[in-house]
Every structure is written in C-alpha cells, then in structure tokens.
Short mmCIF file of the C-alpha atoms (twelve columns), coordinates in Angstrom:
data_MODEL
# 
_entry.id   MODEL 
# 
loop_
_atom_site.group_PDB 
_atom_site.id 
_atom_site.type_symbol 
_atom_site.label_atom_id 
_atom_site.label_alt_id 
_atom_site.label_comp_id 
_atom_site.label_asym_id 
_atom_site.label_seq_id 
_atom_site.Cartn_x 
_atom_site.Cartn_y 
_atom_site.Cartn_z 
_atom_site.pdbx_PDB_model_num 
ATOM 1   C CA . UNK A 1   74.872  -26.246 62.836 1 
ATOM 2   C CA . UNK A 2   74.279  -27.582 58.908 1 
ATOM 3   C CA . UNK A 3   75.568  -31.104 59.361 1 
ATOM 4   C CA . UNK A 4   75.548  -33.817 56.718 1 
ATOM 5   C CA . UNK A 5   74.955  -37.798 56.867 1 
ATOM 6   C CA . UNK A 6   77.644  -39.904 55.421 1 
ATOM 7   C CA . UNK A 7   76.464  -40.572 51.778 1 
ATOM 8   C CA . UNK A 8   77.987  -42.328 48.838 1 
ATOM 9   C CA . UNK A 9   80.169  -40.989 45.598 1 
ATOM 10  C CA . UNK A 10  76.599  -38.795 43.866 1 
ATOM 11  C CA . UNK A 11  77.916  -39.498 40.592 1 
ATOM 12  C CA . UNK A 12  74.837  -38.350 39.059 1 
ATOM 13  C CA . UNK A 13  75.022  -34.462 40.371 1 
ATOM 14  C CA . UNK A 14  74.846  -33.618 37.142 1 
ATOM 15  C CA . UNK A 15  71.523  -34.845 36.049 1 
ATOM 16  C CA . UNK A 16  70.330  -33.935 39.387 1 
ATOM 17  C CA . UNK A 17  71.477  -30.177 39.067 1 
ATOM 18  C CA . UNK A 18  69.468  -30.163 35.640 1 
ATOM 19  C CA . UNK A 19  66.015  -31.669 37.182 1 
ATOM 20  C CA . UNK A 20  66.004  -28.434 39.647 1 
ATOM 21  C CA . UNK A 21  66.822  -26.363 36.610 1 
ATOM 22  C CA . UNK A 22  70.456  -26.035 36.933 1 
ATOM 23  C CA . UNK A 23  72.763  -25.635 33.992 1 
ATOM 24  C CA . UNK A 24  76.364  -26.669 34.506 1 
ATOM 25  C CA . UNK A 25  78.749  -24.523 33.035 1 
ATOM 26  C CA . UNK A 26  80.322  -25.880 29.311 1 
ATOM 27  C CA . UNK A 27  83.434  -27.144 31.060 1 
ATOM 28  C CA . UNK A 28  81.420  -29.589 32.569 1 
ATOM 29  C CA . UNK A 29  83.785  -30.299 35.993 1 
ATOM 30  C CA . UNK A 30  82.528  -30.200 39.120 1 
ATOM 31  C CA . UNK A 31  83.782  -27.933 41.908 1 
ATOM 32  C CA . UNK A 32  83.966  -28.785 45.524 1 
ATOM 33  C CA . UNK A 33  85.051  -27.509 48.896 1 
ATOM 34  C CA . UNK A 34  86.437  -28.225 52.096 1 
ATOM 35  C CA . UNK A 35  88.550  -27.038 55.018 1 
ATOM 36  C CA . UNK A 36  90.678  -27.835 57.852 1 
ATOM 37  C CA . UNK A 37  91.822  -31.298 56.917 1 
ATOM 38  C CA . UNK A 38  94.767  -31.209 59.772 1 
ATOM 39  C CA . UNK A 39  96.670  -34.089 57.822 1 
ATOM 40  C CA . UNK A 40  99.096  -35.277 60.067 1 
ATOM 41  C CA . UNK A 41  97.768  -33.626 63.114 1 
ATOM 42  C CA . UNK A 42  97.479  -36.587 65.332 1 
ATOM 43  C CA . UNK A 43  96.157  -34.226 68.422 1 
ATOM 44  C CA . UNK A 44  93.414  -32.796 66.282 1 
ATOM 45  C CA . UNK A 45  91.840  -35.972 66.672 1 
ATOM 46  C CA . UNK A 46  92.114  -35.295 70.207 1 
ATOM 47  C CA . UNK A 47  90.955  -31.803 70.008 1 
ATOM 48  C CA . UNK A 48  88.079  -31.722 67.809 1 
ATOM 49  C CA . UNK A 49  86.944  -35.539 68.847 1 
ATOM 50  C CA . UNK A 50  87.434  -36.763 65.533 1 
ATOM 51  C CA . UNK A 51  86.389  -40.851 65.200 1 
ATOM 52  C CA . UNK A 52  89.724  -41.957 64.557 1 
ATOM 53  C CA . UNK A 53  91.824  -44.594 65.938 1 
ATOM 54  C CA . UNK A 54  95.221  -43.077 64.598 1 
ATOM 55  C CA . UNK A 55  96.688  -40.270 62.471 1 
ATOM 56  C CA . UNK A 56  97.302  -42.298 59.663 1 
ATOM 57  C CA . UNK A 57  93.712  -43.675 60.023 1 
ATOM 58  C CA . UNK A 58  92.517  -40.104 59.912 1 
ATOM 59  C CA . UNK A 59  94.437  -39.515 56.683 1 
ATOM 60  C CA . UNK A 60  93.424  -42.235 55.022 1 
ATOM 61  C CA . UNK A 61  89.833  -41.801 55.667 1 
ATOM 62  C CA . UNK A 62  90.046  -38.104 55.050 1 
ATOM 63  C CA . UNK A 63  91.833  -38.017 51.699 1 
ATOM 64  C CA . UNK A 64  90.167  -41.450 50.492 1 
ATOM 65  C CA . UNK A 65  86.691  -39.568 50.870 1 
ATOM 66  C CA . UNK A 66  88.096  -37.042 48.764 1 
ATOM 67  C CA . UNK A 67  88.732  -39.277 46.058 1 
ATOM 68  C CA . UNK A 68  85.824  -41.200 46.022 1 
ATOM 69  C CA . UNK A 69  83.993  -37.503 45.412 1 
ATOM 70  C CA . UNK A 70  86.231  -35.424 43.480 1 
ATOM 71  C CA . UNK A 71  87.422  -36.259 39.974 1 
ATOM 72  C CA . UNK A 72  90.564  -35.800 38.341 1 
ATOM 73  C CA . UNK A 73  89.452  -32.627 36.230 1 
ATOM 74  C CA . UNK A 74  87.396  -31.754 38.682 1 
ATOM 75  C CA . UNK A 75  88.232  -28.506 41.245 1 
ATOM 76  C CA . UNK A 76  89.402  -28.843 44.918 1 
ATOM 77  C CA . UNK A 77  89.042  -25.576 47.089 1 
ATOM 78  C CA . UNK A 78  90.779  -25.861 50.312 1 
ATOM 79  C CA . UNK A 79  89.672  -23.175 53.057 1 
ATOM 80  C CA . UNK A 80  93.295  -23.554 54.870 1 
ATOM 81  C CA . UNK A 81  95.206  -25.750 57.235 1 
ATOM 82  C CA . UNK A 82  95.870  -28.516 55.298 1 
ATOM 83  C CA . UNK A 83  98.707  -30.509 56.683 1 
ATOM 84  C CA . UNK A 84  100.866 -30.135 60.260 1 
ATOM 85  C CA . UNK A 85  103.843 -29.532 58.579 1 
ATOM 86  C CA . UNK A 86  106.076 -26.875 57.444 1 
ATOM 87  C CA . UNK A 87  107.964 -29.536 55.175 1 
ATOM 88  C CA . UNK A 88  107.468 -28.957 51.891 1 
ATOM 89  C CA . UNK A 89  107.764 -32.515 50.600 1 
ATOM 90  C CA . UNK A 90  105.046 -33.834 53.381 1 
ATOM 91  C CA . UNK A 91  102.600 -31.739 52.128 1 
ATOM 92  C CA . UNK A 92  103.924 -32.742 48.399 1 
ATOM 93  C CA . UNK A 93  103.295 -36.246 49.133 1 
ATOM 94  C CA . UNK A 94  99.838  -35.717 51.021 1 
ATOM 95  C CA . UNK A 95  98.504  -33.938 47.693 1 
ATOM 96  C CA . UNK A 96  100.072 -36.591 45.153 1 
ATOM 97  C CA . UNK A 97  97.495  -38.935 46.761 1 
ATOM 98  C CA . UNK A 98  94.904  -36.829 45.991 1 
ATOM 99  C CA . UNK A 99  93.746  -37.421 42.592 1 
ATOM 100 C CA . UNK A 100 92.223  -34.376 41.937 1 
ATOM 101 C CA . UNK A 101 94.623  -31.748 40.138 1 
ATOM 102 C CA . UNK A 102 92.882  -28.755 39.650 1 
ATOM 103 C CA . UNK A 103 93.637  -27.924 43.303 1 
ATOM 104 C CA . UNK A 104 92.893  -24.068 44.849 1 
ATOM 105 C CA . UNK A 105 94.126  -23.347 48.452 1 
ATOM 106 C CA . UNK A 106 93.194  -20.535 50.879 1 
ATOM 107 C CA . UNK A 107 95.904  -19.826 53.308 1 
ATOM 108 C CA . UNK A 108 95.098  -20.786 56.868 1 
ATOM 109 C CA . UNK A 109 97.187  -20.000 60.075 1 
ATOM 110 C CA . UNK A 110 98.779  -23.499 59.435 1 
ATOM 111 C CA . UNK A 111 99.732  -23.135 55.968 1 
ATOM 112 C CA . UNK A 112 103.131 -21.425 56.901 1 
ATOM 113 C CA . UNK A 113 104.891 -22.405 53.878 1 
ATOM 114 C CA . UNK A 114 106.238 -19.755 51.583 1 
ATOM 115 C CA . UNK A 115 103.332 -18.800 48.645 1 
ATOM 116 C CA . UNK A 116 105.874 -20.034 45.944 1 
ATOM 117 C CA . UNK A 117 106.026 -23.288 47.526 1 
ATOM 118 C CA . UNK A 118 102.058 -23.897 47.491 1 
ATOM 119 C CA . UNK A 119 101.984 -22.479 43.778 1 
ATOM 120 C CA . UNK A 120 103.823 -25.646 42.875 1 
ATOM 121 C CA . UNK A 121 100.755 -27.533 43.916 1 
ATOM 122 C CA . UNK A 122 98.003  -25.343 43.626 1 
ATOM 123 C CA . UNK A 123 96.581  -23.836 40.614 1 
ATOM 124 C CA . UNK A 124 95.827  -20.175 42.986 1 
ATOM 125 C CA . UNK A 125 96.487  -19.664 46.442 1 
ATOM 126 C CA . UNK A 126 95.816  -16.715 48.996 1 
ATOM 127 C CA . UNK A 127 94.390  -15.226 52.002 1 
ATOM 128 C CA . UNK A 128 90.910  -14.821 49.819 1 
ATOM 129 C CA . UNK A 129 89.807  -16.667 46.700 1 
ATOM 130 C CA . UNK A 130 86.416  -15.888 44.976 1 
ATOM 131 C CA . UNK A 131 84.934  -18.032 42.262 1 
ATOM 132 C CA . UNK A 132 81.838  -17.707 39.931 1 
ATOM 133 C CA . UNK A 133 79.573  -20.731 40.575 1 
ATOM 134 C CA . UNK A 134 80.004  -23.163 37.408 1 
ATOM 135 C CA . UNK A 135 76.061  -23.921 37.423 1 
ATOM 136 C CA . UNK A 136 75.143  -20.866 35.210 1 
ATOM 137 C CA . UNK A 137 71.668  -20.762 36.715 1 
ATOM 138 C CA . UNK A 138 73.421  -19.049 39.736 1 
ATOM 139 C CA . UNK A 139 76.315  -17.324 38.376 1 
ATOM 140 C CA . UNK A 140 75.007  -14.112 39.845 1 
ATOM 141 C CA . UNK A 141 76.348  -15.354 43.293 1 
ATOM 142 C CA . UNK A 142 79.797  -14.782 43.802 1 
ATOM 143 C CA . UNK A 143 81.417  -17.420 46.368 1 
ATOM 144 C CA . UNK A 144 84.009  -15.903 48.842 1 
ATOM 145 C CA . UNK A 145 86.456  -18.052 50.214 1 
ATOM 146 C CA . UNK A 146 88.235  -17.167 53.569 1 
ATOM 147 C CA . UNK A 147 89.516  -19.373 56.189 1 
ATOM 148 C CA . UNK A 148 88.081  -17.619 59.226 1 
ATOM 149 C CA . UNK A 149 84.591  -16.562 59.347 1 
ATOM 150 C CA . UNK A 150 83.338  -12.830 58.142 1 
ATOM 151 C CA . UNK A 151 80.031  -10.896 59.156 1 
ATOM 152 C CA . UNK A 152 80.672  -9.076  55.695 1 
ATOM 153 C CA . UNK A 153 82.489  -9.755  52.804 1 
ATOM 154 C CA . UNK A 154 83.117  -8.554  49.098 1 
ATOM 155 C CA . UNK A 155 79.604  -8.179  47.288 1 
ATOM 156 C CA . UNK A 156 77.776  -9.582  50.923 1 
ATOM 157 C CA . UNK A 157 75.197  -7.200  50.266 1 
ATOM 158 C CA . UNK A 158 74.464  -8.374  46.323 1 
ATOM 159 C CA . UNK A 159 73.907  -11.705 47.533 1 
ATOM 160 C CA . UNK A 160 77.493  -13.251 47.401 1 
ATOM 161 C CA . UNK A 161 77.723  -16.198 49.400 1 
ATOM 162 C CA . UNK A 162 80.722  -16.877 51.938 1 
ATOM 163 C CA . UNK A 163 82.370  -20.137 52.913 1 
ATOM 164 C CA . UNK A 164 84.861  -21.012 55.635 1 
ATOM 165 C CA . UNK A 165 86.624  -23.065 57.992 1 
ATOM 166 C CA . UNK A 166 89.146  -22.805 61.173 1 
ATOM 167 C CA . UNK A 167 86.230  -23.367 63.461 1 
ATOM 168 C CA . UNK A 168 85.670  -26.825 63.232 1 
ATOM 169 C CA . UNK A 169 82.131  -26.478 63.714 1 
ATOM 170 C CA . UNK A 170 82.475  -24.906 66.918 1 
ATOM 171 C CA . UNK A 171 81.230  -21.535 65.763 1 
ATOM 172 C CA . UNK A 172 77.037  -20.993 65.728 1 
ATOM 173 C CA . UNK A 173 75.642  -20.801 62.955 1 
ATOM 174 C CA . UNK A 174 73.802  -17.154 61.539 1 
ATOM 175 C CA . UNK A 175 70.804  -18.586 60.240 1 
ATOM 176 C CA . UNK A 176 70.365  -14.931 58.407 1 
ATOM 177 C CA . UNK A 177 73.558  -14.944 56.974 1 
ATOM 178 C CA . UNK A 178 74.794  -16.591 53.414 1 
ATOM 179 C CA . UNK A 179 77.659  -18.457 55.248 1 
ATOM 180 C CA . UNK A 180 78.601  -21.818 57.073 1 
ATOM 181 C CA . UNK A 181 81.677  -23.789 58.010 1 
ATOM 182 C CA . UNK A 182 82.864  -26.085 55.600 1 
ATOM 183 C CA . UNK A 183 85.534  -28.134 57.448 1 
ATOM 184 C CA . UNK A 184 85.458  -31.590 57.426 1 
ATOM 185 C CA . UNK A 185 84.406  -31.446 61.095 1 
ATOM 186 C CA . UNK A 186 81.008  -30.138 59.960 1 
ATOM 187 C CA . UNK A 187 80.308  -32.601 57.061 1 
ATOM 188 C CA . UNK A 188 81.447  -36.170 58.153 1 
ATOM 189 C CA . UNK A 189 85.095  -35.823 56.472 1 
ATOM 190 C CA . UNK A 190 83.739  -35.342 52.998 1 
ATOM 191 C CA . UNK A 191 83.875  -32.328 50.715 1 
ATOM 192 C CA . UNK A 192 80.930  -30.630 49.751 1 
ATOM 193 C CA . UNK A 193 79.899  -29.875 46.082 1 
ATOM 194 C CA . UNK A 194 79.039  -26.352 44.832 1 
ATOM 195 C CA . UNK A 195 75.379  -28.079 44.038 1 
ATOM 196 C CA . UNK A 196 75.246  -28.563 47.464 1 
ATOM 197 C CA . UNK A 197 76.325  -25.407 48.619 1 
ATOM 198 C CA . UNK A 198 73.708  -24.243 46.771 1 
ATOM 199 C CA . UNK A 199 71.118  -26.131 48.563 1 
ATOM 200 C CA . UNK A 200 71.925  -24.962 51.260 1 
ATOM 201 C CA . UNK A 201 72.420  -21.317 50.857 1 
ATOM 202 C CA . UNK A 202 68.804  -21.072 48.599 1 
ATOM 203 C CA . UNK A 203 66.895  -21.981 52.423 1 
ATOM 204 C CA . UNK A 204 68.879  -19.282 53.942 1 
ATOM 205 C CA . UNK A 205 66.611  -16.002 54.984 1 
ATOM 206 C CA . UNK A 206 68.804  -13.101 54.232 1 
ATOM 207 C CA . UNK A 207 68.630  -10.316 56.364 1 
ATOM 208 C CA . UNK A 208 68.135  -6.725  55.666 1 
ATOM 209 C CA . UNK A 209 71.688  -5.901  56.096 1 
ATOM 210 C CA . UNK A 210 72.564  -8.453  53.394 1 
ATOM 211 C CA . UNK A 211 69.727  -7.412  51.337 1 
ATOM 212 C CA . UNK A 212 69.799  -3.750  50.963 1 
# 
C-alpha cells in the first residue's frame, strides 16, 4: 500500500518538477487529487480508524489540509463521496470553505445529489473524468478518474494511468498496474499533486497486458 508521511505546504513543486525535467503547462496551476473525504460522516471515523477525536475535528483537519496545499486557481479532483449529506446547502457550505475554485468531482455512491446540483459547484462532474497531465513532459499519459477501482480502463493499454478511491486503502495494491487509491485514508488526509502522482506511477513495472 503507497502511503505518504505528513509533509508541509511544497510550495516549490514547481521548481522541483523542472530539476527532473518537467515542464508545467503555460497555465501554470497546479492540479491535485483526492477521494473519499466523508465530511460529516462521524462513523467513518469509526469505520476506517481515522485519528480523530470528533466529526467536526475530522473536517477541520481534512479541509484545512486542503487549503494549506491547493491554491485558489489551482484544480481540485474529487474521486467521490464527499460529504454525508443529501442536503444541498451542507455540501454548499463544506465547499465555500475550501478555497480552491476550480473544483472537478467524480460521482461516488454517496454523492446522491442530482448532477445539476453539483454543477453549481463543480466546474465537471460524472461517473468518469479524464484529464491530460498539465506537466507537458508527460502529456502522453492520460489520467482516468473513477471512484471504484478498474483492472482496465480507457487507453490502459497506451499507458494511461488510473486513480481512485471508495476503498479507503483497504484494497491491495497491483504493483504491475498504473493505479492506486487516492483517498485521504491512504495519504495522511492530504491531497496529492499530479507531480506526485507522477512519482509514483514512473516506479511502477507495467505488465504485458498494459503494455501490448
């Protein structure tokens, strides 16, 4: 299971992307990830034996490590299962404390609210989001975005790399396999960066499946 250790705001991604020969996009932002935040979901903490006192704790800590990581014109990709709620103004007043606007959501088997209602918060929303990697150095890699986990998905076999949540780090990693979790179960309640991503998925041994 690819775990990280709590670490501070990396302000300097950028310079670091461009010592390993990265080249960020000409927007310039920053795009992260994350998954199964559960805001609100005070027996998740229960459940998943999160390291929180209270709900509210939980939130704080959760969406505070969000904003210490993600800018304003940044992107946000949520994998699904945001909030606890089918109450369209909770989840409205969960996301106007995240200062992040460029917001994208995948729909997990939480998010029950109708599409039209998310589209007021998010800039895209569905079952399946795919992106282009902003470092141009790796725009050949398509990223996937689905909230369960997939053995295949679109463009698996030219290298396109997969991302998801749902499991809260319960399901095994496939160390052959251009995937991993990225709930905040798996990755100490932060969000991870698409630099990091990277990192990871450039170790990974792809098997002949995904290779042919």
């Amino acid at each position: 299971m690819f775990r990280r250790q709590r670490r501070f705001r990396f302000c300097c991604w950028r310079f670091c992307a461009a010592e390993q020969g990265l080249k960020v996009s000409k927007t310039d932002k920053l795009r992260y990830f994350t998954s199964d935040l559960h805001l609100g979901h005070k027996n998740i903490i229960k459940y998943c034996n999160r390291p929180f006192g209270s709900v509210e704790e939980m939130d704080s800590v959760i969406i505070g490590n969000i904003n210490s990581t993600v800018g304003q014109d940044d992107e946000l990709v949520i994998a699904g299962d945001v909030c606890l709620s089918n109450d369209f103004a909770v989840l409205e007043a969960y996301m106007n404390r995240i200062v992040c606007r460029n917001r994208f959501l995948v729909l997990g088997n939480h998010d029950v609210l109708p599409v039209e209602q998310y589209l007021r918060l998010f800039a895209r929303c569905g079952d399946v989001l795919r992106f282009r990697p902003l470092f141009t150095h790796v725009n050949r890699h398509e990223i996937v975005i689905f909230h369960y986990a997939m053995r295949v998905w679109p463009n698996s076999h030219k290298g396109a790399w997969h991302l998801y949540g749902h499991s809260h780090g319960n399901l095994p990693d496939e160390p052959n396999s251009l995937s991993f979790d990225i709930g905040v179960d798996c990755h100490n309640f932060f969000p991870l960066s698409e630099k990091e991503v990277y990192d990871v998925m450039k170790k990974t041994k792809t098997s002949p499946l995904l290779s042919r």
